[in-house]
N, C-alpha and C positions, 0 to 999 in steps of 0.2 A: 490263450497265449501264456499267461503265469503258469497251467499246468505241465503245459509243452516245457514250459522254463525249469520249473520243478523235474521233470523227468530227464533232462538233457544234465541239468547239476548236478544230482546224483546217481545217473550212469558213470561220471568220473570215481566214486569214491566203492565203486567196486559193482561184479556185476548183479549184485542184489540189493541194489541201491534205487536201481531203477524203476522194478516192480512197485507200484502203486499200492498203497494200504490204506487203511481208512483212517491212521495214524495223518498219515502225509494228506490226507483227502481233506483232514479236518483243521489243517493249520494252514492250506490254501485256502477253503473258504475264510479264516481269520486274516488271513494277510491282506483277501481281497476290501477289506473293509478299513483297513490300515491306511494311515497319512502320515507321509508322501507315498503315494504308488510305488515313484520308481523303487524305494528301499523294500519290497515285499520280496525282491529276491530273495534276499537273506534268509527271512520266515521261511520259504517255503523250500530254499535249495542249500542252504547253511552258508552260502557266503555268496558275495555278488557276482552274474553272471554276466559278460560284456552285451552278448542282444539283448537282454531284457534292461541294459539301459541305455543302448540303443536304441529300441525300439517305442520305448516310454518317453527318451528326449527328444529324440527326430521325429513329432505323432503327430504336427500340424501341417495342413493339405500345402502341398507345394515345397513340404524342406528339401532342398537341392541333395540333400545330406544323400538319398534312396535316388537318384539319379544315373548312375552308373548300374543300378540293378533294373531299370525301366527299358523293357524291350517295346515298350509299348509304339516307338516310333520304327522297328527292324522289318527290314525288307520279308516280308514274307513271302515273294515270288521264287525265295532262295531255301524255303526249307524242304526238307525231304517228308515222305508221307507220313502222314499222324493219324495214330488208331488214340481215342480217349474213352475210357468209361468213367463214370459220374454216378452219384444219385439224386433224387430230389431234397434227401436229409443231410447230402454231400456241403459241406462250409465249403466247398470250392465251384460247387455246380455252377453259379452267373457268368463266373470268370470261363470257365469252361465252354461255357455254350457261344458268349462272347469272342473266346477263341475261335472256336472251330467257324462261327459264321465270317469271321475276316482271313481265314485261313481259306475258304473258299471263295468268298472273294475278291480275293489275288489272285484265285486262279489255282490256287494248291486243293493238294488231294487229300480227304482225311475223311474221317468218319466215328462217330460216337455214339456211346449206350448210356442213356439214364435208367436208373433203376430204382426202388423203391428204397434205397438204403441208405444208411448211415456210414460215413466216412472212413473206410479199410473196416467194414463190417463183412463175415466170411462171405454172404453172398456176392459184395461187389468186387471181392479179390478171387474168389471161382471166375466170376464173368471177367476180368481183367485179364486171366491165366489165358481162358478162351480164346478171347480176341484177339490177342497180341500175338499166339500162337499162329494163327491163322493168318496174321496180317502179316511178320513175319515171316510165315514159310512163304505167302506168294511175293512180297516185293525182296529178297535177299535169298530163294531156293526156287524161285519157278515154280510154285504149286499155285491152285487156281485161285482165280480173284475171290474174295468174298461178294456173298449174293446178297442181294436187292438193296431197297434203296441207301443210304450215309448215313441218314438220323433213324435211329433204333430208341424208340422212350415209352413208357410205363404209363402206363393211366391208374391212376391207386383208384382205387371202392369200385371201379370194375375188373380189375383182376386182367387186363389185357395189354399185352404190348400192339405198338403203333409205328408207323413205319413213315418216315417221310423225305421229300430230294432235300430239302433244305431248312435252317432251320432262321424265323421262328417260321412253322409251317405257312403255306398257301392258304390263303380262306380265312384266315382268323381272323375274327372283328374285335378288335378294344373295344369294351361295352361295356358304358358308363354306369355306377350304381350311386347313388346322390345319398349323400346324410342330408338325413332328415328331421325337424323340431320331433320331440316326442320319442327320442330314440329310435325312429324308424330311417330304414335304408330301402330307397326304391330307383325303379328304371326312369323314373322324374325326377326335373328338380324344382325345387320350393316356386312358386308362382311370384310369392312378394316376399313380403315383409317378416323375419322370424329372428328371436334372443338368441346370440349366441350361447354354447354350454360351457359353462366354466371348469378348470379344477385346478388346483395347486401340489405340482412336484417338490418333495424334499429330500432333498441329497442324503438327510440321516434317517428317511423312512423310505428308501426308491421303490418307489413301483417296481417286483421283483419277474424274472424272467421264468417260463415253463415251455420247455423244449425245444425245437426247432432244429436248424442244420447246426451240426456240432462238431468237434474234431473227434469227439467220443461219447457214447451213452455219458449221462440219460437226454437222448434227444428225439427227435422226431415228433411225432403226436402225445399231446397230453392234454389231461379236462385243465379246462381254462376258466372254472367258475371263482374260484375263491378271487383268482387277480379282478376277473370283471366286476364281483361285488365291491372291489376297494373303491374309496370316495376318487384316487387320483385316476381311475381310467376312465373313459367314454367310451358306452357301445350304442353301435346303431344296429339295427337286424331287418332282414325281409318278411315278409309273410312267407307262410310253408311255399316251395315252390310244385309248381304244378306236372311242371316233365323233370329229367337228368340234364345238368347241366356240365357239357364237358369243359374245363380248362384247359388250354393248353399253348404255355408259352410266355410272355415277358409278365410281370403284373407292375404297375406300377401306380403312385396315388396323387392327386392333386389337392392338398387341403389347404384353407384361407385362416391362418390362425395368425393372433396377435398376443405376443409376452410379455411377461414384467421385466424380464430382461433383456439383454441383448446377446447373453450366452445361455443356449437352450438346445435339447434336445425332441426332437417332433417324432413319436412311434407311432405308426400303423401295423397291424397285423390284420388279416383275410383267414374269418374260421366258420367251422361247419357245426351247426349247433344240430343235431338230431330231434326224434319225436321226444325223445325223451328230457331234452333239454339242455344236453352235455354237447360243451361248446369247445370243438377240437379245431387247434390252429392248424392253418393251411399254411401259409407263406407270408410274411413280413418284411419287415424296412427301417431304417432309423437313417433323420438325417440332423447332422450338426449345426446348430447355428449361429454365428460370431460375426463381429464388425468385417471381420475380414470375408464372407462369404455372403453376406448381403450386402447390396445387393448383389444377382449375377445370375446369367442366363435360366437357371431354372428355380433360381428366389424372387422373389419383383416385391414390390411395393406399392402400395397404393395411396390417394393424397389422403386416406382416412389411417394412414401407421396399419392397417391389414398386410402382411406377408402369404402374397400364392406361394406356396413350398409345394415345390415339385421331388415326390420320392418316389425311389426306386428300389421294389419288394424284387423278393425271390424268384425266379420262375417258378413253372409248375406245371405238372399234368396231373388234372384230379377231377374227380365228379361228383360233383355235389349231386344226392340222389333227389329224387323228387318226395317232398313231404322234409326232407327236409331246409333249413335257412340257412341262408348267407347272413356272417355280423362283419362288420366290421371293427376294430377297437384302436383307439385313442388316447394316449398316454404321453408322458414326458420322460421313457426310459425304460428301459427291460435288464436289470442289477440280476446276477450279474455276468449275463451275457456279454451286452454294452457297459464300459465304465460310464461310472454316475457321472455327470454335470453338473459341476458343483456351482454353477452359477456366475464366477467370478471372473471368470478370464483368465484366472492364473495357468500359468504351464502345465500340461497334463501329467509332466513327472512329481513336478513338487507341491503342486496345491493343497492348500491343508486347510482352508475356510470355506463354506459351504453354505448358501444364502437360498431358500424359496423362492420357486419361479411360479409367480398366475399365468397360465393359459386358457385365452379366449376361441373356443373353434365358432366359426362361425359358417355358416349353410341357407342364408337367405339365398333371394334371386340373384344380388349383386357378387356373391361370394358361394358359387355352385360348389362346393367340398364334394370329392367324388373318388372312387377308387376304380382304375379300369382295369377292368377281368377280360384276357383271352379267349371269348369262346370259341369251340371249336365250328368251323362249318357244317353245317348239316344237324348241329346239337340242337 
Protein backbone atom coordinates (compact mmCIF):
# COMPACT_ATOMS: atom_id res chain seq x y z
CA UNK A 1 0.00 0.00 0.00
CA UNK A 2 2.96 2.91 0.93
CA UNK A 3 4.28 1.90 -2.57
CA UNK A 4 0.78 2.36 -4.41
CA UNK A 5 1.05 5.71 -2.23
CA UNK A 6 4.43 6.44 -3.42
CA UNK A 7 3.40 6.03 -7.04
CA UNK A 8 -0.07 7.93 -6.92
CA UNK A 9 2.11 11.12 -5.05
CA UNK A 10 4.43 11.59 -7.61
CA UNK A 11 2.44 11.01 -10.72
CA UNK A 12 1.10 14.50 -9.51
CA UNK A 13 4.61 16.27 -9.86
CA UNK A 14 4.88 15.26 -13.40
CA UNK A 15 4.88 12.48 -15.77
CA UNK A 16 8.31 11.03 -14.71
CA UNK A 17 7.55 11.11 -11.38
CA UNK A 18 5.76 8.10 -11.33
CA UNK A 19 8.28 5.74 -12.94
CA UNK A 20 9.79 3.66 -9.87
CA UNK A 21 13.66 3.73 -9.38
CA UNK A 22 15.58 2.28 -7.04
CA UNK A 23 16.17 5.74 -5.55
CA UNK A 24 12.37 5.82 -4.55
CA UNK A 25 12.59 1.77 -3.85
CA UNK A 26 15.02 2.53 -1.23
CA UNK A 27 13.48 5.26 0.77
CA UNK A 28 10.06 3.26 0.90
CA UNK A 29 11.71 0.49 2.45
CA UNK A 30 13.27 3.36 5.04
CA UNK A 31 9.87 4.84 5.58
CA UNK A 32 8.46 1.50 6.19
CA UNK A 33 10.54 1.16 9.28
CA UNK A 34 9.85 4.70 10.39
CA UNK A 35 7.45 5.75 13.57
CA UNK A 36 4.55 6.96 13.22
CA UNK A 37 3.51 4.99 10.00
CA UNK A 38 0.98 7.31 9.23
CA UNK A 39 3.96 10.19 8.48
CA UNK A 40 5.81 7.75 5.82
CA UNK A 41 3.96 9.62 3.29
CA UNK A 42 6.04 12.25 3.26
CA UNK A 43 9.43 9.94 2.90
CA UNK A 44 8.26 8.22 0.27
CA UNK A 45 5.80 10.75 -1.86
CA UNK A 46 7.36 14.39 -0.61
CA UNK A 47 4.26 15.59 1.14
CA UNK A 48 1.23 14.06 2.61
CA UNK A 49 -1.19 11.98 0.64
CA UNK A 50 -5.08 12.10 1.97
CA UNK A 51 -5.60 7.89 1.46
CA UNK A 52 -2.70 7.02 2.94
CA UNK A 53 -4.01 8.75 5.95
CA UNK A 54 -6.92 7.56 5.43
CA UNK A 55 -6.07 4.42 5.20
CA UNK A 56 -3.50 4.22 8.23
CA UNK A 57 -6.38 6.01 10.66
CA UNK A 58 -9.40 4.25 9.60
CA UNK A 59 -7.30 0.46 9.94
CA UNK A 60 -9.29 -1.03 12.86
CA UNK A 61 -11.94 -4.05 11.98
CA UNK A 62 -15.25 -2.41 11.99
CA UNK A 63 -14.47 1.70 11.55
CA UNK A 64 -17.80 2.96 10.15
CA UNK A 65 -15.44 5.49 8.58
CA UNK A 66 -15.21 2.53 5.01
CA UNK A 67 -18.85 1.84 5.17
CA UNK A 68 -20.20 3.75 2.34
CA UNK A 69 -17.50 1.81 0.19
CA UNK A 70 -18.81 -1.73 1.55
CA UNK A 71 -20.94 -3.47 -1.17
CA UNK A 72 -20.48 -6.25 0.81
CA UNK A 73 -24.47 -6.17 1.76
CA UNK A 74 -25.73 -5.04 -2.32
CA UNK A 75 -28.23 -7.08 -4.06
CA UNK A 76 -26.51 -9.15 -6.25
CA UNK A 77 -29.62 -10.47 -8.06
CA UNK A 78 -29.29 -7.02 -9.72
CA UNK A 79 -25.83 -7.12 -11.37
CA UNK A 80 -25.20 -7.69 -15.02
CA UNK A 81 -22.68 -10.56 -16.21
CA UNK A 82 -19.18 -10.65 -14.91
CA UNK A 83 -16.28 -12.09 -16.68
CA UNK A 84 -13.02 -12.06 -13.79
CA UNK A 85 -9.44 -13.19 -14.21
CA UNK A 86 -7.19 -13.54 -11.25
CA UNK A 87 -4.00 -15.33 -10.28
CA UNK A 88 -2.87 -17.43 -7.66
CA UNK A 89 0.06 -14.71 -6.98
CA UNK A 90 -2.96 -12.14 -7.60
CA UNK A 91 -3.31 -9.83 -3.91
CA UNK A 92 -6.86 -9.95 -4.89
CA UNK A 93 -7.49 -13.57 -5.88
CA UNK A 94 -9.59 -14.64 -2.15
CA UNK A 95 -11.85 -11.56 -2.64
CA UNK A 96 -12.16 -12.57 -6.24
CA UNK A 97 -13.15 -16.22 -5.98
CA UNK A 98 -15.25 -15.05 -2.84
CA UNK A 99 -17.02 -12.89 -5.42
CA UNK A 100 -17.68 -14.79 -8.06
CA UNK A 101 -19.14 -17.81 -5.60
CA UNK A 102 -22.01 -15.34 -4.12
CA UNK A 103 -22.43 -13.87 -7.45
CA UNK A 104 -23.55 -17.35 -8.43
CA UNK A 105 -25.30 -17.87 -5.86
CA UNK A 106 -27.88 -15.15 -6.25
CA UNK A 107 -28.32 -16.60 -9.14
CA UNK A 108 -26.03 -14.28 -11.40
CA UNK A 109 -24.07 -15.31 -14.25
CA UNK A 110 -20.17 -14.92 -14.36
CA UNK A 111 -17.26 -16.64 -14.91
CA UNK A 112 -13.40 -16.52 -13.92
CA UNK A 113 -9.75 -17.50 -14.82
CA UNK A 114 -6.97 -18.01 -12.25
CA UNK A 115 -3.58 -18.28 -13.54
CA UNK A 116 -0.26 -18.79 -12.30
CA UNK A 117 0.46 -14.95 -12.03
CA UNK A 118 1.19 -12.08 -10.45
CA UNK A 119 -1.04 -9.04 -10.29
CA UNK A 120 -1.22 -7.01 -13.97
CA UNK A 121 1.73 -9.40 -14.84
CA UNK A 122 1.67 -9.48 -19.11
CA UNK A 123 0.40 -12.95 -18.93
CA UNK A 124 -2.86 -12.13 -16.76
CA UNK A 125 -3.49 -8.82 -18.87
CA UNK A 126 -3.11 -11.12 -22.47
CA UNK A 127 -5.70 -13.52 -20.75
CA UNK A 128 -7.92 -10.57 -19.47
CA UNK A 129 -7.87 -8.86 -23.10
CA UNK A 130 -9.13 -12.54 -24.16
CA UNK A 131 -11.80 -12.91 -22.04
CA UNK A 132 -13.51 -10.00 -21.84
CA UNK A 133 -13.29 -9.85 -25.46
CA UNK A 134 -15.27 -12.79 -25.86
CA UNK A 135 -17.60 -12.06 -23.09
CA UNK A 136 -18.19 -8.83 -24.53
CA UNK A 137 -18.90 -9.68 -27.92
CA UNK A 138 -21.61 -12.43 -26.91
CA UNK A 139 -23.55 -10.61 -23.94
CA UNK A 140 -23.63 -6.60 -25.96
CA UNK A 141 -23.04 -8.11 -29.95
CA UNK A 142 -24.64 -11.43 -30.23
CA UNK A 143 -21.59 -13.53 -30.79
CA UNK A 144 -21.49 -17.03 -29.23
CA UNK A 145 -21.56 -17.91 -25.54
CA UNK A 146 -18.20 -18.79 -24.28
CA UNK A 147 -17.55 -22.61 -23.93
CA UNK A 148 -17.38 -25.00 -21.10
CA UNK A 149 -17.70 -25.00 -17.70
CA UNK A 150 -17.27 -20.84 -15.37
CA UNK A 151 -14.35 -21.85 -13.22
CA UNK A 152 -11.16 -21.95 -15.52
CA UNK A 153 -7.87 -22.45 -12.79
CA UNK A 154 -4.25 -23.41 -13.07
CA UNK A 155 -2.78 -26.35 -11.12
CA UNK A 156 0.99 -24.88 -10.82
CA UNK A 157 4.07 -27.99 -10.77
CA UNK A 158 1.68 -29.71 -13.19
CA UNK A 159 1.54 -27.44 -15.98
CA UNK A 160 -2.44 -28.02 -16.45
CA UNK A 161 -5.46 -25.89 -16.62
CA UNK A 162 -8.76 -27.33 -14.77
CA UNK A 163 -12.15 -26.85 -15.41
CA UNK A 164 -15.02 -26.68 -13.15
CA UNK A 165 -19.31 -25.70 -12.61
CA UNK A 166 -18.51 -24.13 -9.47
CA UNK A 167 -16.17 -22.94 -7.31
CA UNK A 168 -14.63 -24.02 -4.46
CA UNK A 169 -14.99 -27.28 -6.71
CA UNK A 170 -17.26 -30.56 -6.01
CA UNK A 171 -15.29 -33.44 -4.21
CA UNK A 172 -12.82 -31.50 -2.21
CA UNK A 173 -12.02 -32.78 1.24
CA UNK A 174 -10.52 -30.24 3.93
CA UNK A 175 -7.82 -32.68 5.06
CA UNK A 176 -6.42 -32.09 8.29
CA UNK A 177 -2.49 -31.98 8.73
CA UNK A 178 -1.63 -31.79 12.63
CA UNK A 179 1.58 -30.10 14.08
CA UNK A 180 3.33 -32.25 15.62
CA UNK A 181 6.16 -32.30 19.07
CA UNK A 182 9.44 -32.81 17.18
CA UNK A 183 8.71 -30.46 14.23
CA UNK A 184 6.82 -32.90 12.52
CA UNK A 185 3.45 -32.48 10.68
CA UNK A 186 1.16 -35.45 9.99
CA UNK A 187 -2.37 -36.81 8.94
CA UNK A 188 -2.55 -37.60 12.95
CA UNK A 189 -2.98 -35.90 15.85
CA UNK A 190 -0.86 -36.10 18.93
CA UNK A 191 -2.44 -39.03 21.20
CA UNK A 192 -1.68 -37.32 24.57
CA UNK A 193 0.39 -35.34 26.21
CA UNK A 194 3.13 -32.91 24.36
CA UNK A 195 5.36 -29.20 25.45
CA UNK A 196 4.23 -26.54 23.74
CA UNK A 197 7.07 -24.62 21.23
CA UNK A 198 7.92 -21.43 22.20
CA UNK A 199 9.41 -18.20 20.32
CA UNK A 200 9.44 -14.60 20.82
CA UNK A 201 8.43 -11.82 18.20
CA UNK A 202 10.22 -8.36 18.17
CA UNK A 203 8.78 -5.47 16.62
CA UNK A 204 12.50 -4.01 16.12
CA UNK A 205 13.88 -7.49 14.77
CA UNK A 206 10.25 -8.80 12.83
CA UNK A 207 10.17 -11.87 11.45
CA UNK A 208 10.76 -10.66 7.65
CA UNK A 209 8.46 -11.60 4.74
CA UNK A 210 9.60 -13.52 1.21
CA UNK A 211 7.23 -13.47 -1.49
CA UNK A 212 3.81 -14.26 -1.99
CA UNK A 213 0.48 -12.49 -3.64
CA UNK A 214 1.80 -9.06 -4.21
CA UNK A 215 0.58 -5.87 -6.14
CA UNK A 216 4.04 -6.26 -7.94
CA UNK A 217 7.39 -8.34 -8.13
CA UNK A 218 9.22 -9.57 -6.26
CA UNK A 219 6.34 -12.01 -5.40
CA UNK A 220 5.17 -15.26 -6.00
CA UNK A 221 7.69 -18.33 -4.98
CA UNK A 222 10.92 -17.92 -3.21
CA UNK A 223 13.54 -20.34 -1.00
CA UNK A 224 12.19 -19.88 2.52
CA UNK A 225 15.27 -21.16 4.27
CA UNK A 226 16.99 -18.30 5.75
CA UNK A 227 13.42 -17.05 7.55
CA UNK A 228 12.77 -20.84 8.67
CA UNK A 229 16.25 -20.94 10.39
CA UNK A 230 15.40 -17.67 12.48
CA UNK A 231 14.88 -18.47 16.28
CA UNK A 232 11.20 -16.57 15.85
CA UNK A 233 9.57 -18.94 13.24
CA UNK A 234 8.25 -22.60 13.84
CA UNK A 235 8.24 -25.23 11.22
CA UNK A 236 6.52 -28.41 11.15
CA UNK A 237 7.22 -30.78 8.03
CA UNK A 238 5.81 -34.25 6.65
CA UNK A 239 7.75 -37.15 5.59
CA UNK A 240 8.61 -37.36 1.68
CA UNK A 241 5.11 -38.06 0.40
CA UNK A 242 4.47 -41.06 -1.44
CA UNK A 243 1.86 -40.08 -4.49
CA UNK A 244 1.19 -36.10 -6.04
CA UNK A 245 -0.92 -34.23 -3.98
CA UNK A 246 -3.32 -31.99 -5.63
CA UNK A 247 -4.61 -28.72 -3.89
CA UNK A 248 -7.29 -27.15 -4.93
CA UNK A 249 -9.39 -24.44 -3.36
CA UNK A 250 -9.94 -22.60 0.20
CA UNK A 251 -6.80 -23.21 2.78
CA UNK A 252 -7.25 -22.37 5.97
CA UNK A 253 -5.57 -23.15 9.53
CA UNK A 254 -6.70 -23.71 13.16
CA UNK A 255 -3.90 -23.18 15.74
CA UNK A 256 -4.09 -23.24 19.78
CA UNK A 257 -1.70 -20.59 20.73
CA UNK A 258 -1.17 -18.64 23.83
CA UNK A 259 0.63 -14.80 24.13
CA UNK A 260 2.38 -12.60 26.41
CA UNK A 261 0.22 -10.09 25.16
CA UNK A 262 -2.90 -9.33 24.26
CA UNK A 263 -1.98 -7.47 21.03
CA UNK A 264 -0.47 -10.01 18.58
CA UNK A 265 -0.11 -11.07 15.40
CA UNK A 266 -0.57 -15.21 14.59
CA UNK A 267 1.38 -16.21 10.68
CA UNK A 268 0.91 -19.44 9.01
CA UNK A 269 2.26 -20.09 5.65
CA UNK A 270 1.78 -23.74 3.58
CA UNK A 271 5.26 -24.51 1.69
CA UNK A 272 6.68 -27.14 -0.50
CA UNK A 273 10.12 -28.21 0.57
CA UNK A 274 11.70 -30.42 -2.46
CA UNK A 275 14.39 -33.51 -2.36
CA UNK A 276 16.71 -30.99 -2.20
CA UNK A 277 15.46 -29.19 0.75
CA UNK A 278 14.42 -25.81 -0.73
CA UNK A 279 11.32 -24.92 1.12
CA UNK A 280 8.93 -22.74 -1.38
CA UNK A 281 5.86 -21.10 -0.04
CA UNK A 282 2.55 -22.12 -1.31
CA UNK A 283 -0.16 -19.88 0.39
CA UNK A 284 -0.44 -18.14 3.74
CA UNK A 285 -2.54 -16.09 6.37
CA UNK A 286 -1.94 -13.66 9.09
CA UNK A 287 -4.53 -12.96 11.62
CA UNK A 288 -4.74 -9.82 14.26
CA UNK A 289 -5.14 -10.20 17.69
CA UNK A 290 -6.64 -7.41 20.19
CA UNK A 291 -9.14 -7.15 23.13
CA UNK A 292 -11.40 -6.20 20.75
CA UNK A 293 -11.48 -9.36 18.66
CA UNK A 294 -11.27 -11.98 21.30
CA UNK A 295 -13.04 -13.39 21.94
CA UNK A 296 -15.39 -14.10 18.73
CA UNK A 297 -16.75 -16.67 16.40
CA UNK A 298 -13.54 -17.83 15.07
CA UNK A 299 -11.09 -16.90 18.35
CA UNK A 300 -12.40 -18.77 21.45
CA UNK A 301 -10.84 -19.29 24.68
CA UNK A 302 -10.34 -21.82 26.78
CA UNK A 303 -10.42 -22.04 30.84
CA UNK A 304 -6.65 -22.77 30.50
CA UNK A 305 -5.92 -18.70 28.68
CA UNK A 306 -5.20 -21.14 25.21
CA UNK A 307 -6.81 -19.08 22.04
CA UNK A 308 -8.32 -21.62 19.08
CA UNK A 309 -7.46 -18.85 16.31
CA UNK A 310 -9.01 -19.76 13.35
CA UNK A 311 -7.04 -18.28 9.92
CA UNK A 312 -7.78 -17.94 6.86
CA UNK A 313 -4.73 -18.69 4.10
CA UNK A 314 -4.83 -17.89 0.43
CA UNK A 315 -6.51 -20.20 -1.90
CA UNK A 316 -4.75 -22.33 -4.18
CA UNK A 317 -4.30 -24.90 -6.98
CA UNK A 318 -0.99 -26.58 -6.55
CA UNK A 319 0.64 -30.07 -6.40
CA UNK A 320 2.86 -30.92 -4.24
CA UNK A 321 4.79 -33.86 -6.23
CA UNK A 322 5.42 -37.02 -4.61
CA UNK A 323 9.11 -37.25 -2.78
CA UNK A 324 8.44 -34.15 -1.96
CA UNK A 325 6.98 -32.34 1.91
CA UNK A 326 4.53 -30.40 3.17
CA UNK A 327 5.86 -27.76 6.05
CA UNK A 328 3.98 -25.75 7.65
CA UNK A 329 5.53 -22.36 9.36
CA UNK A 330 4.67 -20.40 12.44
CA UNK A 331 5.56 -17.06 13.24
CA UNK A 332 4.29 -13.64 14.77
CA UNK A 333 4.57 -11.68 11.42
CA UNK A 334 5.87 -11.34 7.93
CA UNK A 335 7.65 -7.30 7.89
CA UNK A 336 7.13 -6.10 5.63
CA UNK A 337 4.37 -7.45 3.87
CA UNK A 338 2.15 -7.24 7.02
CA UNK A 339 2.99 -4.11 9.31
CA UNK A 340 4.68 -5.10 12.52
CA UNK A 341 2.65 -5.35 15.86
CA UNK A 342 4.27 -3.55 17.87
CA UNK A 343 2.67 -4.97 20.91
CA UNK A 344 0.84 -2.12 22.56
CA UNK A 345 -2.41 -1.40 21.38
CA UNK A 346 -1.59 1.96 20.39
CA UNK A 347 -3.31 3.21 16.99
CA UNK A 348 -1.97 1.77 13.89
CA UNK A 349 -1.24 5.25 12.48
CA UNK A 350 0.68 6.74 15.47
CA UNK A 351 2.31 4.10 17.41
CA UNK A 352 5.78 4.55 18.24
CA UNK A 353 6.54 1.95 21.34
CA UNK A 354 7.20 -1.49 20.55
CA UNK A 355 7.26 -4.32 23.42
CA UNK A 356 8.12 -8.37 22.69
CA UNK A 357 5.47 -10.81 22.42
CA UNK A 358 6.12 -14.80 23.90
CA UNK A 359 4.24 -17.07 21.78
CA UNK A 360 3.14 -20.59 23.12
CA UNK A 361 1.90 -22.97 20.04
CA UNK A 362 0.76 -25.76 21.44
CA UNK A 363 -0.37 -29.45 19.51
CA UNK A 364 -1.15 -31.86 22.22
CA UNK A 365 -4.40 -34.13 22.22
CA UNK A 366 -6.37 -31.22 23.96
CA UNK A 367 -5.11 -28.55 21.50
CA UNK A 368 -5.11 -30.37 17.86
CA UNK A 369 -3.09 -27.26 15.78
CA UNK A 370 -3.79 -28.17 12.22
CA UNK A 371 -3.88 -26.69 8.93
CA UNK A 372 -6.54 -27.84 6.29
CA UNK A 373 -5.40 -28.37 2.70
CA UNK A 374 -8.00 -28.92 -0.22
CA UNK A 375 -7.39 -31.91 -1.78
CA UNK A 376 -8.42 -32.50 -4.88
CA UNK A 377 -10.89 -35.78 -5.49
CA UNK A 378 -9.48 -38.43 -7.03
CA UNK A 379 -5.67 -36.91 -5.90
Amino acid sequence: MLNWIGFIGRQERGPFGAIPGPAQMARMRRALRKVPLQAADVDVAGAPVAFWRDFTGHAEPGDEFWASADHDRADLTRLPPVSMVSGWWDLFVPLQLRDYAAIRAAGGTARITVGPWLHGEPAEARAIIRQDIAWLTHHLDGGAPPSGPPVRVFLQQADSWLEFDQWPPAGTAATAWYLRAGGRLSREAEAGDALPDLFVFNPADPTPSAGGPLLQPPGKQVDNRDIEARPDVLTYTTEPLAADVDLMGPVSARIFVRTGRKHADVFVRVCDVDEKGVSRNIVDGIRRLSPQTVPAADVTAGEDGVLAVLLELYPTGYRVRAGHRIRVQVSGGAFPRFARNFGTGEPFATATRAVCCRFEIYHDAGHPSAVLLPVLAGA
